[in-house]
C-alpha positions in Angstrom: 32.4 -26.1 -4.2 35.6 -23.8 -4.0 34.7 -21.1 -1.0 34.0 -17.4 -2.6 36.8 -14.8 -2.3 35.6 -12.8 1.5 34.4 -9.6 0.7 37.8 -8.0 2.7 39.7 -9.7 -0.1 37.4 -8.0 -2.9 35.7 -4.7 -1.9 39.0 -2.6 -1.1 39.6 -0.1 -3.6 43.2 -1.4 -4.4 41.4 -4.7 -5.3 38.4 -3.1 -7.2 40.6 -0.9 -9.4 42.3 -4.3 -10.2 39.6 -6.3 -11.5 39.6 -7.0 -15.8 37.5 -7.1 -18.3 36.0 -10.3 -18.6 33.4 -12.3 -20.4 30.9 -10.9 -18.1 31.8 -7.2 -19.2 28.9 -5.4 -21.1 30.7 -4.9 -24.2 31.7 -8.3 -24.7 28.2 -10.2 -23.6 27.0 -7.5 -26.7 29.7 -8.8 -29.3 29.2 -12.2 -28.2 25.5 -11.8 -28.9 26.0 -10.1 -32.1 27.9 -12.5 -33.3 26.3 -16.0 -32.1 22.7 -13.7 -33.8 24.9 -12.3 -36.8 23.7 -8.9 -36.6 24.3 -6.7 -40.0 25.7 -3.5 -39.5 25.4 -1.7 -42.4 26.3 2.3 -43.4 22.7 3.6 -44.8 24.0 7.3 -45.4 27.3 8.7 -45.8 27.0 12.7 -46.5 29.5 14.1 -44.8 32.7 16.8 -46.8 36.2 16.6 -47.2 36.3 18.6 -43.7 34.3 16.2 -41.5 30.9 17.8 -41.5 27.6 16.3 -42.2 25.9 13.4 -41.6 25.5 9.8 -41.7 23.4 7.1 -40.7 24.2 3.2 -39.8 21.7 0.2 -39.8 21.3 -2.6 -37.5 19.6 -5.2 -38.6 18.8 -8.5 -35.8 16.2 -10.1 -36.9 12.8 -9.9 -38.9 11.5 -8.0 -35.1 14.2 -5.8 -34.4 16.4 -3.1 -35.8 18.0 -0.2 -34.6 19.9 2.9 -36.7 22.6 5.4 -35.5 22.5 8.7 -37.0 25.5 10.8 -36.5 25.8 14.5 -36.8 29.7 15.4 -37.4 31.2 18.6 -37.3 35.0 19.9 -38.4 36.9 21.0 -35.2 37.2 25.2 -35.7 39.9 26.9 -35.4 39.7 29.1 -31.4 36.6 26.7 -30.9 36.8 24.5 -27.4 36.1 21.2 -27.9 35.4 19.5 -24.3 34.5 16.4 -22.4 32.0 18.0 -20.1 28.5 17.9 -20.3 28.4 21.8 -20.3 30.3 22.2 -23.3 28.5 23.4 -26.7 30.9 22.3 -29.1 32.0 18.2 -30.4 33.2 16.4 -33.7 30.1 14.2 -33.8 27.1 13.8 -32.2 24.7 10.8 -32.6 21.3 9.1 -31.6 20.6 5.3 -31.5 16.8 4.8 -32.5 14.7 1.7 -32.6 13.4 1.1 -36.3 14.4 3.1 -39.1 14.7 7.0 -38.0 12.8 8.4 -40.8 13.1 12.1 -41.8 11.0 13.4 -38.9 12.9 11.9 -36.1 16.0 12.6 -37.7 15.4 16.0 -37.6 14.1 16.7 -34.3 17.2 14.6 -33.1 19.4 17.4 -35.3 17.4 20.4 -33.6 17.7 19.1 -29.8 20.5 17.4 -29.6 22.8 20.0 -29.3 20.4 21.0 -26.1 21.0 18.7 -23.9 20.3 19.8 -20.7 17.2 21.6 -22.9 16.7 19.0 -25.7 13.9 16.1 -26.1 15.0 13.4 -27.3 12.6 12.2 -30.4 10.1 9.1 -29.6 12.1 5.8 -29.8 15.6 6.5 -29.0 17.3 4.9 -26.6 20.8 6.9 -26.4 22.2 10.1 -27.2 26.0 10.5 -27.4 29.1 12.6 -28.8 32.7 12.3 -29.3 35.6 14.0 -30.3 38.6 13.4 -32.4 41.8 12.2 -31.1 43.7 15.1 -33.3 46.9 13.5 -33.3 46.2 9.9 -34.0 43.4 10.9 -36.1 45.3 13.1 -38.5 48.0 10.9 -38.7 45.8 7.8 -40.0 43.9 10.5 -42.7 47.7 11.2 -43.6 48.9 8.3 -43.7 45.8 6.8 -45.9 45.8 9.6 -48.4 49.7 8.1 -49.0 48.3 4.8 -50.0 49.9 3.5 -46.7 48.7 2.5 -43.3 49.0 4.3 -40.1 52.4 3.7 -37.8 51.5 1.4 -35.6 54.1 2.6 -33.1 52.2 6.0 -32.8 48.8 4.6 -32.7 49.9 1.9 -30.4 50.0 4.6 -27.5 46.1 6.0 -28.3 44.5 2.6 -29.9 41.7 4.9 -30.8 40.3 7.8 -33.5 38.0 9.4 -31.4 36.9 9.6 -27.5 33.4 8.9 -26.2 32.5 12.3 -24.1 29.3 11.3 -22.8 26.8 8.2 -23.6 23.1 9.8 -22.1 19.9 7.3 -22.5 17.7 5.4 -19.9 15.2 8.2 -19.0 17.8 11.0 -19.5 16.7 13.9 -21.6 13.4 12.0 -22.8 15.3 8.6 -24.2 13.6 5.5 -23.6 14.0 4.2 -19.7 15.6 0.7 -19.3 12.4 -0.6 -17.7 10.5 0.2 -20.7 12.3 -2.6 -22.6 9.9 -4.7 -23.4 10.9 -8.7 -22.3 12.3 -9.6 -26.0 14.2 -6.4 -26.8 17.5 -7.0 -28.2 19.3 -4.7 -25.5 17.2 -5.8 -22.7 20.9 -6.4 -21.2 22.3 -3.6 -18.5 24.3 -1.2 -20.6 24.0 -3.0 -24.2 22.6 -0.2 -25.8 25.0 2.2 -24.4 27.7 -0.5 -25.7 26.1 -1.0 -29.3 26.4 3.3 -29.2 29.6 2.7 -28.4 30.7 0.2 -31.4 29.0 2.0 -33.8 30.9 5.6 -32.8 34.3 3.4 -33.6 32.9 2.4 -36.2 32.0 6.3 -37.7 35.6 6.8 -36.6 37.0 4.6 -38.8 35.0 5.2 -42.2 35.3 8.9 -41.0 38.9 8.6 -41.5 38.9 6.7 -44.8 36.6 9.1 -46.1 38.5 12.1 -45.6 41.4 10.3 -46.9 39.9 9.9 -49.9 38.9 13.5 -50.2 42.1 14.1 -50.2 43.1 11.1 -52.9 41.1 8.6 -54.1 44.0 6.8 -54.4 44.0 6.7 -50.6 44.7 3.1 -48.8 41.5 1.8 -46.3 42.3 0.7 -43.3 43.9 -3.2 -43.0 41.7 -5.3 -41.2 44.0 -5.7 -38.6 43.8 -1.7 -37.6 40.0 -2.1 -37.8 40.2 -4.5 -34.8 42.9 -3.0 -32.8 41.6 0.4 -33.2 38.7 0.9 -30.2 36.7 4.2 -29.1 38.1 5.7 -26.7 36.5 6.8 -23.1 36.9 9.2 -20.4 35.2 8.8 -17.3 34.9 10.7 -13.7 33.6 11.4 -10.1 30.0 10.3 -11.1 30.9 6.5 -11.1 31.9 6.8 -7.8 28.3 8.4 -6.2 26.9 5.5 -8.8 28.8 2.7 -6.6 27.6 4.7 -3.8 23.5 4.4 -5.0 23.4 1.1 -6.8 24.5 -1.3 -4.7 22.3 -4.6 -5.3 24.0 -3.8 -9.3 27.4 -3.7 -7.6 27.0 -6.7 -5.4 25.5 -8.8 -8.5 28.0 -8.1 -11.3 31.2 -9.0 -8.4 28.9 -12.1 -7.2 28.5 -13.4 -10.8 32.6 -13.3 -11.3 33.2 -14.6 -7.8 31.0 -17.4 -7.8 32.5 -18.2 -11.8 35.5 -17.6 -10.3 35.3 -20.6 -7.5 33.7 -22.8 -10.2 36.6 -22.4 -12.6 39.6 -23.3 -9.5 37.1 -25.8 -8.9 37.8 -28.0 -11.8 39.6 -31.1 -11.8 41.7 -31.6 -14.9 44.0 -34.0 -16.8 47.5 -32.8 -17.1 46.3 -32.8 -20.9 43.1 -31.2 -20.7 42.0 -28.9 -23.8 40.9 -25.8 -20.8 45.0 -26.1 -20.0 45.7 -25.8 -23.6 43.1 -22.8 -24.1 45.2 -21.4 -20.7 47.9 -21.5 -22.3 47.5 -19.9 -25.4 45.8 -17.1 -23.8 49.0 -16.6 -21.3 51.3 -16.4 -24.6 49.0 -13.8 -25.9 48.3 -12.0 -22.3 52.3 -12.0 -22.3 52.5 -10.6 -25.9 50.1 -8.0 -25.1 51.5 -6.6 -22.2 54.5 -6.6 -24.3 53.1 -4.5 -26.7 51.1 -2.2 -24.1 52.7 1.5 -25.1 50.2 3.0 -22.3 52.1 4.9 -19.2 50.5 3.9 -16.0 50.4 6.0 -12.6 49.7 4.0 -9.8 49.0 0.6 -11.8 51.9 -1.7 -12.4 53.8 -0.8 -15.5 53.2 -3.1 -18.5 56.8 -4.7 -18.8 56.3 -6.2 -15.5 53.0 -7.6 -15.6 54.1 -8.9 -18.9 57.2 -10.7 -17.4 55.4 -11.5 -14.2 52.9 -13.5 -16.8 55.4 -15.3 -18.4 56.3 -16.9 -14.9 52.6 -18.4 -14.7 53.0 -19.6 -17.8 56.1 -21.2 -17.1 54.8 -22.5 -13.9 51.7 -23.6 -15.7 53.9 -26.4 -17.8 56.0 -27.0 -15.0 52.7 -28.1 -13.0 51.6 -30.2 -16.2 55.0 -31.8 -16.5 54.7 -32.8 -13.3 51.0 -33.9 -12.6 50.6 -37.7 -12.4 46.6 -37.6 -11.7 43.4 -35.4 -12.0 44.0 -32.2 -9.8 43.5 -29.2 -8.7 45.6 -27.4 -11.0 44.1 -24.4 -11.8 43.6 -23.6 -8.6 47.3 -24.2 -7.6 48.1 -21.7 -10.1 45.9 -18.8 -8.8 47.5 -19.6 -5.8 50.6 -19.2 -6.8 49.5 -16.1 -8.2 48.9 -14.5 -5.2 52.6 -13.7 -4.7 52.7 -11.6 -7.7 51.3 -8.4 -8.6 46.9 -7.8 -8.1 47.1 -6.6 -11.1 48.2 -10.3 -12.7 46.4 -12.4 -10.4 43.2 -10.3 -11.7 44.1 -10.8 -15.4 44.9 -14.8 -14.4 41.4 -14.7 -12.9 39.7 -13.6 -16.3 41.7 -16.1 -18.3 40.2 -19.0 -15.9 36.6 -17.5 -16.6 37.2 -18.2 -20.3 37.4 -21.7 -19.2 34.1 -22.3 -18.7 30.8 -22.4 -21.0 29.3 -19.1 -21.3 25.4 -18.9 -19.5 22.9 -19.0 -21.5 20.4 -15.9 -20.5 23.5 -13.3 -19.3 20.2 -10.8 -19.0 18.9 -12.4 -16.4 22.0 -13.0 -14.6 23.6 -9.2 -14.3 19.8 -7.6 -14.5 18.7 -6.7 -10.7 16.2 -5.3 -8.5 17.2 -2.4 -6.7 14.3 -1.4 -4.7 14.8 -4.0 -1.9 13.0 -3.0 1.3 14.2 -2.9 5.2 12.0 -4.5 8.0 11.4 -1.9 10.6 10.8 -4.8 13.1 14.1 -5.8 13.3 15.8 -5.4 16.5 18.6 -3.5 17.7 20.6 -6.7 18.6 19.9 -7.8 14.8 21.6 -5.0 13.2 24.3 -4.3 16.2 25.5 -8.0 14.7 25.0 -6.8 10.9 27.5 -4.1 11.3 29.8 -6.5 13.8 30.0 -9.5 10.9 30.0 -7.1 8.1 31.3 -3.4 8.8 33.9 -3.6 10.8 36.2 -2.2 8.7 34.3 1.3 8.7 33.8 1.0 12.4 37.7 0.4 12.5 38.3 3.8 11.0 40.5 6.1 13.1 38.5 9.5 12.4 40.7 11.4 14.6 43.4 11.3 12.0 43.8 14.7 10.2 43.0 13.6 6.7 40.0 11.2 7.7 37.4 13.9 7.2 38.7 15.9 4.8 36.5 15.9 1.4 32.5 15.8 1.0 31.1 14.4 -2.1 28.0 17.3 -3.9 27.3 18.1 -7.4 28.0 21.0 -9.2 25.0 23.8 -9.5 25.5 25.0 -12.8 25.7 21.4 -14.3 25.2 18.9 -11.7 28.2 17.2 -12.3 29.7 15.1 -9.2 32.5 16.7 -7.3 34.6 16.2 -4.3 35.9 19.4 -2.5 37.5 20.0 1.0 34.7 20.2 3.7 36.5 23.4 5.1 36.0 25.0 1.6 32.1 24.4 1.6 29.1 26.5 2.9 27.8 24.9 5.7 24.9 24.2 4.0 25.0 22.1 1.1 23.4 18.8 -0.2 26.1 15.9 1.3 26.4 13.0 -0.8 29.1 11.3 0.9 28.4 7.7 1.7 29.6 8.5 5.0 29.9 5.1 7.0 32.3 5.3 9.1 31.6 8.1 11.0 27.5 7.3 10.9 28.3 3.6 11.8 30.5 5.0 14.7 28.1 7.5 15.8 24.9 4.6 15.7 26.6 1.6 17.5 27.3 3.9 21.0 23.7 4.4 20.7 22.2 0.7 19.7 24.1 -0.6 22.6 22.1 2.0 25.0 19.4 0.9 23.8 17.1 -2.4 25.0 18.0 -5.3 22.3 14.7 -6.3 21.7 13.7 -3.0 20.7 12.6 -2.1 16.8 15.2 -0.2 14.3 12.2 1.5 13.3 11.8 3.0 16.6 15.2 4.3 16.8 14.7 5.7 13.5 11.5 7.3 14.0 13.8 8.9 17.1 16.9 9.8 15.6 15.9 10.3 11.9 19.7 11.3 10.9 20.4 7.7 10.9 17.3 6.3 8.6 19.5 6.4 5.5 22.2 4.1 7.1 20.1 1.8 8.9 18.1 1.4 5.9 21.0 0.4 3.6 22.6 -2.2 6.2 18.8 -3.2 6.5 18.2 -3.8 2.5 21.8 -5.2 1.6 22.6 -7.8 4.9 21.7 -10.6 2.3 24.4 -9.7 -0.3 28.3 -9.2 0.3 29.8 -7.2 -2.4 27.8 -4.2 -2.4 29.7 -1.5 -1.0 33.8 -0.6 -1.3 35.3 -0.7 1.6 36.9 2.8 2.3 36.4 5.8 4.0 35.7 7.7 1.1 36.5 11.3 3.0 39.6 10.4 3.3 42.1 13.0 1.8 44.3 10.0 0.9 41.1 8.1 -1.1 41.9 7.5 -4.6 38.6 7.6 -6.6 40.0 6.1 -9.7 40.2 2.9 -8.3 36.5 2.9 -8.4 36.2 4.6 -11.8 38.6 2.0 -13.2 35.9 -0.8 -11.9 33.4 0.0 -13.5 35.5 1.5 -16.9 37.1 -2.1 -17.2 35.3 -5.2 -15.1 31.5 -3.8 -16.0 31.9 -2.2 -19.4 35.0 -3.8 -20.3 37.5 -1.0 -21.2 40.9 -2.2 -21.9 44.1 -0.3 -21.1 42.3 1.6 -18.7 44.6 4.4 -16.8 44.6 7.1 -14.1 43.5 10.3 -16.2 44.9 13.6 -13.8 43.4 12.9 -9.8 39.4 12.2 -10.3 39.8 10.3 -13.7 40.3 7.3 -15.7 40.6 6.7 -19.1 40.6 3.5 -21.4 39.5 1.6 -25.0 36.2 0.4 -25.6 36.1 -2.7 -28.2 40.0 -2.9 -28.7 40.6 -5.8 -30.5 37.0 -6.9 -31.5 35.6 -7.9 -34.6 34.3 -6.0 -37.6 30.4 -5.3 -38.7 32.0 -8.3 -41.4 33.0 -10.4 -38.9 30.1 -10.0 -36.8 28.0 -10.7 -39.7 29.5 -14.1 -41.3 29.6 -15.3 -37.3 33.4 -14.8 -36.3 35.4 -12.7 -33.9 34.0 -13.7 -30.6 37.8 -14.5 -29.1 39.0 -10.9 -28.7 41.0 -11.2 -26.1 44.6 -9.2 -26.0 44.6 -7.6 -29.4 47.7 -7.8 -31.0 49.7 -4.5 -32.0 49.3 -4.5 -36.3 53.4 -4.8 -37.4 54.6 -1.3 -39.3 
């Protein structure tokens, strides 16, 4: 068996912010299930005014057990009236609830009264998310205008946005009284991490697209629907912050299983022996030609990732290299392997996207819950002795213990939330009272403040001991204590640092978790992407096709 990728290779931030979406992403174990199940999506209740206000309501039907339904409360952007991202704001273009079973008139209404709460709302008995969104005003005007012409949108113009609206918060597992993930029962539908956030998240793209078609109307019901084509390339978009980063921070078991479950699938796929003429090279193949057509077509303007033209060309040259090696290969090899090898001289950015193409390659598990669902509440042996965890943080933290904290910008920023909304922040240490709750995950200058001291100490002695003596330390030796049997679990930067870029850890979980495509650095603490760009219609989903989603291409004007 192929040897995993060593955490040093995996857990830096410039390597995190590179991983893709893959089949392991939430949103695309959910479309695969709603497909291989043929879920019907259905619109219920339409009631909504030529402006964009009023209400609707979608049904999900699984099976003869299970159904959910997503009512949505929209409103008409006013004129003066901020619309925001933020949790504290009071003002969106739609808000929404996913419920188990049918809502009914009673639930529906308590949903209407507290939703716009929040922080003060109660979510009704059996919902499982709340959510809201706002417009994209320019792309979403111009598809309304462009349908109430009888024509489709410019692709050109929507080829830079590839969505109608943008998710501004997805709230459920306990939050505001919604159902807590625990509580799934065994057999529930969404007993997958994140899948009912993700089915919230299809059915806001799809409001957005009816949405649009029904204002169209309003305006001529003459007015073109949407091709098919713009239906799958047109995703919901998503911002997200600081909080993913303090999420890395306290759920690491969830962290070190996802990147275990592409690593290992990762060794298995360069594993494979294969014929010069082996159907995986020919499904490599054709996904290179669209990877390379994709990145062709990518209209997106990236900061500090590579910019699309290049990764696009830099494809082509593994695709080239690809028949080169199948020309040229007289027996059964290695050759996939060879070619993420070869990869490794080009940009992380294409060996990463080469790495989700070689997952494709292999059959898809058959219980993915299982797999990606962890338990987090591992415990640490207070018996162990000092020499046991003095070689825990030798094998495994060295890099933290290698920090130079005498540099100037080492110990620059702390990590608190916000007390009017408790939303995550980072800040300047010299700007903060001097008491304040720290949530740094401050290892480098704990680890270097515990080893002088474990190495005064007799080896045999307990790590409960020392803790029950120097009690500033029990978080640390705790979380080396609970994690020494996993290897991916925490990123490996000093995240003080003034020169630590958090979006490289927003962008991980944005795109290789939830699978967000075109995901990009949003101002300094923020990343934004596409959720469900490129994947297949409530139709499609119904009559058992669309599963192969991979690189939407661009609709042609």
């Amino acid at each position: 068996m192929m040897q995993l990728r060593d955490p040093g290779v995996v857990m830096t931030p410039d390597a995190l912010g590179a991983l893709q979406p893959t089949r392991f992403s939430a949103s695309r174990t959910l479309v695969n299930k709603m497909v291989q199940e043929r879920w019907v999506i259905s619109r219920a209740e339409f009631e909504i005014d030529a402006y964009g206000q009023g209400n609707a309501r979608y049904h999900v039907a699984v099976n003869d057990d299970w159904s959910f339904e997503f009512v949505v409360f929209s409103n008409a952007p006013e004129e003066g009236v901020e619309r925001t991202d933020r949790i504290i704001g009071s003002h969106w273009d739609m808000m929404g609830a996913l419920i188990e079973g049918a809502a009914g008139g009673e639930r529906i209404e308590q949903t209407k009264r507290e939703l716009p709460k929040l922080y003060g709302g109660r979510a009704a008995p059996g919902t499982l998310i709340w959510c809201r969104a706002n417009r994209s005003m320019r792309a979403f005007d111009l598809t309304v205008e462009s349908l109430s012409r009888g024509e489709q949108p410019p692709a050109r113009v929507l080829g830079a946005v590839c969505y109608l609206m943008r998710n501004t918060g997805l709230d459920g597992n306990g939050t505001f009284g919604t159902r807590s993930f625990a509580a799934y029962e065994s057999e529930h539908p969404l007993r997958t991490p994140y899948h009912a956030q993700m089915l919230t998240s299809y059915l806001m793209r799809e409001f957005s697209l009816d949405l649009a078609e029904h204002m169209a109307a309003a305006v001529d019901p003459n007015a073109a629907q949407l091709s098919h084509e713009f239906r799958r390339f047109l995703g919901l978009g998503n911002a997200s912050g600081l909080g993913l980063v303090l999420f890395a921070k306290n759920h690491p078991r969830m962290v070190d299983r996802w990147i275990s479950l592409r690593e290992s699938s990762l060794a298995e796929a360069r594993d494979l022996v294969l014929a010069a003429d082996a159907p995986e090279l020919d499904r490599l193949d054709a996904l290179l030609e669209r990877a390379i057509n994709y990145k062709a077509q990518d209209r997106m303007r990236y900061t500090y990732q590579p910019a699309a033209a290049l990764v696009s060309g830099e494809l082509a040259e593994l695709r080239s290299r690809l028949a080169s090696m199948r020309v040229s290969a007289i027996e059964p090899g290695s050759l996939l392997d060879s070619l993420y090898r070869a990869s490794a001289a080009l940009t992380s950015e294409t060996q990463e996207i080469l790495c989700a193409m070689l997952l494709e390659l292999l059959p898809m598990p058959d219980d993915m819950s299982s797999l990606v669902t962890v338990d987090e509440h591992a415990t640490a042996d207070p018996a162990t002795p000092v020499s046991e965890l003095l070689n825990i943080i030798a094998e495994d933290y060295g890099w933290a213990t290698d920090v130079d904290l005498d540099e100037p910008s080492a110990l620059h920023f702390a990590w608190y939330k916000s007390a009017n909304a408790e939303e995550p922040r980072r800040g300047p240490l010299k700007d903060l009272p001097d008491a304040f709750d720290d949530m740094t995950l401050d290892l480098p200058q704990k680890l270097q403040q515990l080893v002088p001291l474990l190495r005064d100490s007799d080896p045999d002695r307990t790590t409960g001991s020392v803790v029950r003596q120097h009690p500033e330390f029990r978080a640390t030796v705790e979380r080396l204590l609970a994690l020494r049997d996993t290897g991916y679990h925490t990123v490996w930067a000093n995240t003080r640092d003034e020169h630590f870029n958090p979006a490289h850890i927003i962008r991980l979980f944005n795109s290789a978790f939830y699978g967000l495509d075109k995901t990009k650095e949003d101002g300094p603490v923020g990343v934004v992407g596409v959720l469900f760009h490129g994947a297949p219609t409530p139709a499609d989903i119904a009559s058992g096709t669309g599963q192969d989603w991979l690189f939407p291409t661009e609709p042609e004007d």
